[in-house]
N, C-alpha and C positions, 0 to 999 in steps of 0.2 A: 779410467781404471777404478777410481772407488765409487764408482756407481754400483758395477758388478762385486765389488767388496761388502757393500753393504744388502745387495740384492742376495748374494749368497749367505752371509750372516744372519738376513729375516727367513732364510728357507728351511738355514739349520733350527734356529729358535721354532717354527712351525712344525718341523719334522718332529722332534722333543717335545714340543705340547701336544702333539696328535700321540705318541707313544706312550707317554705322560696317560694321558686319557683312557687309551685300553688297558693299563698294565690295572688301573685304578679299577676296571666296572669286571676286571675277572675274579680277583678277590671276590665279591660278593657270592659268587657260585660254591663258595666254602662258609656257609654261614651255618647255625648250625639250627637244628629243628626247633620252630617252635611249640611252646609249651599245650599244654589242652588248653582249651575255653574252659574257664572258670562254672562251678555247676551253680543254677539258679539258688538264690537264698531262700533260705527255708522260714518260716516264721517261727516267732514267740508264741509260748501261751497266751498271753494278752492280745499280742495280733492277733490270734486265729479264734478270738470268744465267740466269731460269728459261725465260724464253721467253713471260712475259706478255702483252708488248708485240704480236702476232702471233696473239692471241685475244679481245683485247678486243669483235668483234661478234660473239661469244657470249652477253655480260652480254644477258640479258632472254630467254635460252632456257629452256626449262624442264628442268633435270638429270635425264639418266638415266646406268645404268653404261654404257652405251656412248658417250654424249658424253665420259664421264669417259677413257674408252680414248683415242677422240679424240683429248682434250683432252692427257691424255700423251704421245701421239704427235708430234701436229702442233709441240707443245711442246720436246719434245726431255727436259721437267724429269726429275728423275732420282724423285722422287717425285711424285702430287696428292695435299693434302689437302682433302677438302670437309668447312666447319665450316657446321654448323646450329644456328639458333636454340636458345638454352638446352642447347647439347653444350658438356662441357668438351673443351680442348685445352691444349697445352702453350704458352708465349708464346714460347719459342727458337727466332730467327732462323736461316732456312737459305735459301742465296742459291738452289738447285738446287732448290728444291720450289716446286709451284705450288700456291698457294692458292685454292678455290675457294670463296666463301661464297653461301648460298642462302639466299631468306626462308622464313617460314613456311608458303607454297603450294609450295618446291622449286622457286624462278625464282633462276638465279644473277643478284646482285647485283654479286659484286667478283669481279675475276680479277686477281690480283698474286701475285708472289715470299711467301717466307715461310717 
């Protein structure tokens, strides 16, 4: 007899942890909306000395040299550099140059100062 006293006591505790479990994951279906996406940061004056600010829908074109003329042009900057995937380059900050970075297919990714 207390075999089946205890077989019935792990069945109630099982039943109550299965119950336990749904009551917990229906709540979530009352959560409430989330917020927007935060909108992109916009630059400083100092940031944008190159002229960044004025090419940004560019990012997702795919680079050639004459976007890059473009791209100095429209820009005003006094140099572009385009850095690619696994190129070395220099870290030294230059408010007059425009930075352009591409991925590994040659779609620019970043347009900023530099």
């Amino acid at each position: 007899m207390p075999l089946r006293t205890l077989t019935a006591a792990t069945l109630a505790l099982m039943f109550t942890g299965l119950l336990a479990g749904c009551a917990g994951s229906a709540s979530t279906s009352n959560a409430p909306p989330r917020d927007e996406a935060p909108k992109p940061p916009t630059m400083s004056q100092s940031e944008n000395a190159c002229g960044a600010q004025r090419l940004q829908d560019h990012v997702g074109d795919a680079y050639t040299e004459a976007l890059r003329e473009r791209l100095e042009q429209e820009s005003g900057a006094a140099t572009v550099r385009v850095k690619r995937p696994g190129q070395a380059y220099t870290m030294e900050f230059r408010a007059d140059r425009l930075d352009v970075s591409l991925d590994d297919a040659g779609v620019i990714q970043t347009i900023r100062c530099g």
